[in-house]
DSSP file (Angstrom, degrees, kcal/mol; ACC not computed):
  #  RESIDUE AA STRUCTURE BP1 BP2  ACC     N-H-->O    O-->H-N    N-H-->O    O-->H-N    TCO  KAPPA ALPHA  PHI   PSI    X-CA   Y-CA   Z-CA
    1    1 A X              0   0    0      0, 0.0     0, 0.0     0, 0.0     0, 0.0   0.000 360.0 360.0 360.0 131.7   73.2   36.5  -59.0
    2    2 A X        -     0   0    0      1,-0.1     2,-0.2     2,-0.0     3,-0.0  -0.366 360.0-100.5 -79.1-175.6   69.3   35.6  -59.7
    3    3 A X     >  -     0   0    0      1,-0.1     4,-1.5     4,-0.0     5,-0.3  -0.547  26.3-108.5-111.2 162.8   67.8   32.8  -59.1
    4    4 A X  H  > S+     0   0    0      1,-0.3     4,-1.9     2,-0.2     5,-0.5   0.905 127.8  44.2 -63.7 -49.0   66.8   30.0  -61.7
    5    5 A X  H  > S+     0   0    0      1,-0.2     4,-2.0     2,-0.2    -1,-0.3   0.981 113.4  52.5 -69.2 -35.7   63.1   31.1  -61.2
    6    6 A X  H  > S+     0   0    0     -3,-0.2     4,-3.7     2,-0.2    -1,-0.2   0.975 118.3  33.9 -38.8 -51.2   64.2   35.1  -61.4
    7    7 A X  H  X S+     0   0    0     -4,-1.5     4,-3.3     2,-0.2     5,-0.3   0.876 118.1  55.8 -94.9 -34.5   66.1   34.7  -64.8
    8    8 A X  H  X S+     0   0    0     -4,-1.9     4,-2.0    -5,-0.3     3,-0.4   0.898 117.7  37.3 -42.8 -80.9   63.1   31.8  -65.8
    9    9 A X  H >X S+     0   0    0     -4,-2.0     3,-0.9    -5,-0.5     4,-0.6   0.770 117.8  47.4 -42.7 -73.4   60.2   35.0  -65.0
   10   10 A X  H >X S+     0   0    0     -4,-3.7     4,-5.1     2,-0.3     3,-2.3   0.864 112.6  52.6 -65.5 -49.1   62.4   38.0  -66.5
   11   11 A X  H 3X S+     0   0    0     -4,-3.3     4,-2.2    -3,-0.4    -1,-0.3   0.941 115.3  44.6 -69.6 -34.7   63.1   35.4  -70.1
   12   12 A X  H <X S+     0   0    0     -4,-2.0     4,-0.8    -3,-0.9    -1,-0.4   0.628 109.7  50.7 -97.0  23.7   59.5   35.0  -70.3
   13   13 A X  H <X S+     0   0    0     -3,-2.3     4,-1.9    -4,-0.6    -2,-0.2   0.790 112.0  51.9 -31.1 -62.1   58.5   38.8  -69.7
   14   14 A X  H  X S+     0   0    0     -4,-5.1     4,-1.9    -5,-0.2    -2,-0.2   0.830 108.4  48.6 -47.6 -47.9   60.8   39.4  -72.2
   15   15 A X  H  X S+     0   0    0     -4,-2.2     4,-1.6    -5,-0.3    -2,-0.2   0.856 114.9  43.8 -42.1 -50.0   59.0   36.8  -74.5
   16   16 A X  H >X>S+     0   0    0     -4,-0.8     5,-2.2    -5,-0.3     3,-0.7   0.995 114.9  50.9 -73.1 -54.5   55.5   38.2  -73.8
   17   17 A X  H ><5S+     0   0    0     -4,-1.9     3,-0.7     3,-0.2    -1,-0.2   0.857 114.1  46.6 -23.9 -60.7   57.0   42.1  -74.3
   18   18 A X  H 3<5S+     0   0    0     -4,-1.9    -1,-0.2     1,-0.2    -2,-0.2   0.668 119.0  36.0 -87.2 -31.4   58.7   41.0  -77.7
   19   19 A X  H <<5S-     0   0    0     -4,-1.6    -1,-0.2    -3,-0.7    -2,-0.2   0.227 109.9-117.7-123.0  23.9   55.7   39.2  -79.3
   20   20 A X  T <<5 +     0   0    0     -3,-0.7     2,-0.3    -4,-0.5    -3,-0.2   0.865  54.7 165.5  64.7  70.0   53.1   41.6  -77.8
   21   21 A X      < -     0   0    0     -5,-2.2    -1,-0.2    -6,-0.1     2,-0.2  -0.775  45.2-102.5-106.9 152.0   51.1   39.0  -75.5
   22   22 A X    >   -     0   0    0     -2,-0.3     3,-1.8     1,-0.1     4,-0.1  -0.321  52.6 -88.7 -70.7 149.0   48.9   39.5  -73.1
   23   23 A X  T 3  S+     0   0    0      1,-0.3    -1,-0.1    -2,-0.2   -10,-0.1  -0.066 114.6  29.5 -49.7 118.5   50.5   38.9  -69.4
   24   24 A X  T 3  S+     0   0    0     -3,-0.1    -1,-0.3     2,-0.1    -2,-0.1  -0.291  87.1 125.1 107.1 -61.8   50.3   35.5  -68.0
   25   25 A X    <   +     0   0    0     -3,-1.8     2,-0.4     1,-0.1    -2,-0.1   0.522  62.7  45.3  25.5 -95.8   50.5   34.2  -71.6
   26   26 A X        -     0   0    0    -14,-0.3     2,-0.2    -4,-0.1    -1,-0.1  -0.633  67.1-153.0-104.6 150.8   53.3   32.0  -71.3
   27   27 A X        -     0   0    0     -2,-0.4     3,-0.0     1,-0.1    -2,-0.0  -0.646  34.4-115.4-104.4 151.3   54.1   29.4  -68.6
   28   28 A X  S    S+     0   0    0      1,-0.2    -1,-0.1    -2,-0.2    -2,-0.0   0.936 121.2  49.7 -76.6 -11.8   57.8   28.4  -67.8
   29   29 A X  S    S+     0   0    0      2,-0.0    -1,-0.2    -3,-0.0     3,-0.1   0.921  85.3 118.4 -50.9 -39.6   56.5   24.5  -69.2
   30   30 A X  S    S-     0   0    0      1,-0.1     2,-0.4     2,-0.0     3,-0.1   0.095  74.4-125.8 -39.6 130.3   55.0   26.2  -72.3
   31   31 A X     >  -     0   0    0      1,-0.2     4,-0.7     2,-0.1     5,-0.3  -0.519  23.6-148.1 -64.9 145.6   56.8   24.9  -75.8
   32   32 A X  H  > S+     0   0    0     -2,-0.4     4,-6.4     2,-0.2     6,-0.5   0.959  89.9  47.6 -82.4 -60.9   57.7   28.5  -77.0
   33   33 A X  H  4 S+     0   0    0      1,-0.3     4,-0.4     2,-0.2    -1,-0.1   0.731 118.3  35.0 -69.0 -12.9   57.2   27.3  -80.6
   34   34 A X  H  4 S+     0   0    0      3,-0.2    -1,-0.3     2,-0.1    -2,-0.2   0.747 120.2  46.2 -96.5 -35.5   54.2   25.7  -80.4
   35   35 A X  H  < S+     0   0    0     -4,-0.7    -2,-0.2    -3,-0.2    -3,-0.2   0.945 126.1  32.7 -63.9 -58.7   52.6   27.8  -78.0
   36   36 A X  S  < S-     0   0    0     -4,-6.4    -3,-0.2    -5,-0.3    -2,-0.1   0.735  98.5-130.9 -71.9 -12.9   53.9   31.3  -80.1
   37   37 A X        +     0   0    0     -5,-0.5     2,-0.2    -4,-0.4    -3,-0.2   0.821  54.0 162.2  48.4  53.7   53.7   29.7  -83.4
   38   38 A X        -     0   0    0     -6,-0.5     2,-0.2     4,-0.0    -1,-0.2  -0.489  36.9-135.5 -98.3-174.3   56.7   30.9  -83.8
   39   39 A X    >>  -     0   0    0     -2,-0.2     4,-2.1    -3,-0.1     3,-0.9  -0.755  36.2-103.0-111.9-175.2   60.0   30.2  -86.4
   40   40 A X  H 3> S+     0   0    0      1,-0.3     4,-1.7    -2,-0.2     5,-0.1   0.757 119.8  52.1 -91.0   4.4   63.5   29.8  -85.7
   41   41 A X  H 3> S+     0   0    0      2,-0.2     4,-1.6     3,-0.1    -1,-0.3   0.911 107.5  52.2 -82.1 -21.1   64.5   33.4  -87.0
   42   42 A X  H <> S+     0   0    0     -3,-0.9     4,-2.5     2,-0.3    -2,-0.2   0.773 115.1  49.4 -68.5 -48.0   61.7   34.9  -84.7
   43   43 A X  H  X S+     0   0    0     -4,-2.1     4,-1.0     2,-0.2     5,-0.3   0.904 101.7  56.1 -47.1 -54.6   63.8   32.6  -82.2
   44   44 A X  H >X S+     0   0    0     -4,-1.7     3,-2.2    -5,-0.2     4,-1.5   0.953 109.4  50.9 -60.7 -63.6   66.8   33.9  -83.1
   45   45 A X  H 3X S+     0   0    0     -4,-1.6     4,-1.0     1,-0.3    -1,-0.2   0.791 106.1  51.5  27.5 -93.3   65.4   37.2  -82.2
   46   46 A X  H 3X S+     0   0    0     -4,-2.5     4,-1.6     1,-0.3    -1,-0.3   0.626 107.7  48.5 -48.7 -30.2   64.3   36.5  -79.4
   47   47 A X  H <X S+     0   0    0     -3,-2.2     4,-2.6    -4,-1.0    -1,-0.3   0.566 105.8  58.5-103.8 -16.0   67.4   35.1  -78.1
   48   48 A X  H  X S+     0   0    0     -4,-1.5     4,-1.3    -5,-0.3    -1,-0.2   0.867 109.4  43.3 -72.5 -38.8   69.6   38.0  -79.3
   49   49 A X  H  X S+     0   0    0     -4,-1.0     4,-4.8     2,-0.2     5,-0.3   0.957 116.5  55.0-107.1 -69.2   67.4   40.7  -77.1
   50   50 A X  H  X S+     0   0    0     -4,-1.6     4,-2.6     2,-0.2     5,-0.3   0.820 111.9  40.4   9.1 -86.7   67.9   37.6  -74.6
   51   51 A X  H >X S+     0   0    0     -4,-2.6     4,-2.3     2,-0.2     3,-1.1   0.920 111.6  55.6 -38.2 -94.7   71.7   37.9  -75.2
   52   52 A X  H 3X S+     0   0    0     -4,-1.3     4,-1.0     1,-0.3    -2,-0.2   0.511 111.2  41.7 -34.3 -42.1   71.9   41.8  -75.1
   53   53 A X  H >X S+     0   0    0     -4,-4.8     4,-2.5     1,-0.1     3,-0.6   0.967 109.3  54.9 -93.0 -22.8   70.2   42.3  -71.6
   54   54 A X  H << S+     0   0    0     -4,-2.6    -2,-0.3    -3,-1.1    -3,-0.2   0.869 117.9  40.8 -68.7 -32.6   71.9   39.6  -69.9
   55   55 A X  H 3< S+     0   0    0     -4,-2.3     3,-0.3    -5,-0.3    -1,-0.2   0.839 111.2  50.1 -52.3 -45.0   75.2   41.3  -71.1
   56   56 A X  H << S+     0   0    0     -4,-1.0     2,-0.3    -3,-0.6    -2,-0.2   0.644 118.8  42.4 -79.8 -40.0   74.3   44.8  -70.6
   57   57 A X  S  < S+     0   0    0     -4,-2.5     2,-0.4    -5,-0.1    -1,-0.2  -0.465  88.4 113.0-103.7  60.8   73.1   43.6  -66.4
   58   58 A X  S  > S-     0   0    0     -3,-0.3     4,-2.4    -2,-0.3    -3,-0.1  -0.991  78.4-129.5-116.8 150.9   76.2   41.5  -66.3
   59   59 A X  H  > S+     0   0    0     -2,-0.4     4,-1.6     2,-0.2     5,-0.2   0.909 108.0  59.0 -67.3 -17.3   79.1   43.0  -63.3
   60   60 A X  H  > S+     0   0    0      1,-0.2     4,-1.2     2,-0.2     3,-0.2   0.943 107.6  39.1 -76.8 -36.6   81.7   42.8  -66.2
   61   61 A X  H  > S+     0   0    0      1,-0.3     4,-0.6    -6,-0.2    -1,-0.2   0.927 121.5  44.4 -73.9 -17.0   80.0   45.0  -68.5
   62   62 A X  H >< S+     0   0    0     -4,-2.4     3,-0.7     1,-0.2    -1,-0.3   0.914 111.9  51.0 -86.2 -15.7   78.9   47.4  -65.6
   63   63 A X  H 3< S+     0   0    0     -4,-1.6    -1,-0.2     1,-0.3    -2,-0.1   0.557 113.1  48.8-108.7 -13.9   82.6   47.4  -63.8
   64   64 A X  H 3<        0   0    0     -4,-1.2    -1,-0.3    -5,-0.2    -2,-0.1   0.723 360.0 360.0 -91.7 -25.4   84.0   48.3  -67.6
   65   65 A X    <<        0   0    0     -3,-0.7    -1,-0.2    -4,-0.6    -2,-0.2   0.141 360.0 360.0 -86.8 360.0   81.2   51.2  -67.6
């Protein structure tokens, strides 16, 4: 299972990836909406691709696979 700091570093990777920032960008303090200027469908977004790998790397979905 990762660690709080693992799954912290991979959600913002993902963040920076998804809203095409440069690396280093965001910090795990940073407000995301104030920082990205983002809104909360952009959120919703975000949190769907969010969803979809933590599902896809979870051992029930690989053990079903």
């Amino acid at each position: 299972m990762p660690t709080l700091q693992q799954t912290t570093q991979e959600v913002l990777n993902l963040a920076t990836t998804h809203f095409k920032l440069a690396p280093g960008t965001l910090a795990p303090e940073d407000d995301f909406f104030k920082k990205l200027g983002i809104d909360s469908l952009q959120t919703l977004e975000l949190l769907s691709r969010i969803e979809t790998i933590s599902t896809s790397n979870s051992p029930i979905t690989k053990s079903k696979a």
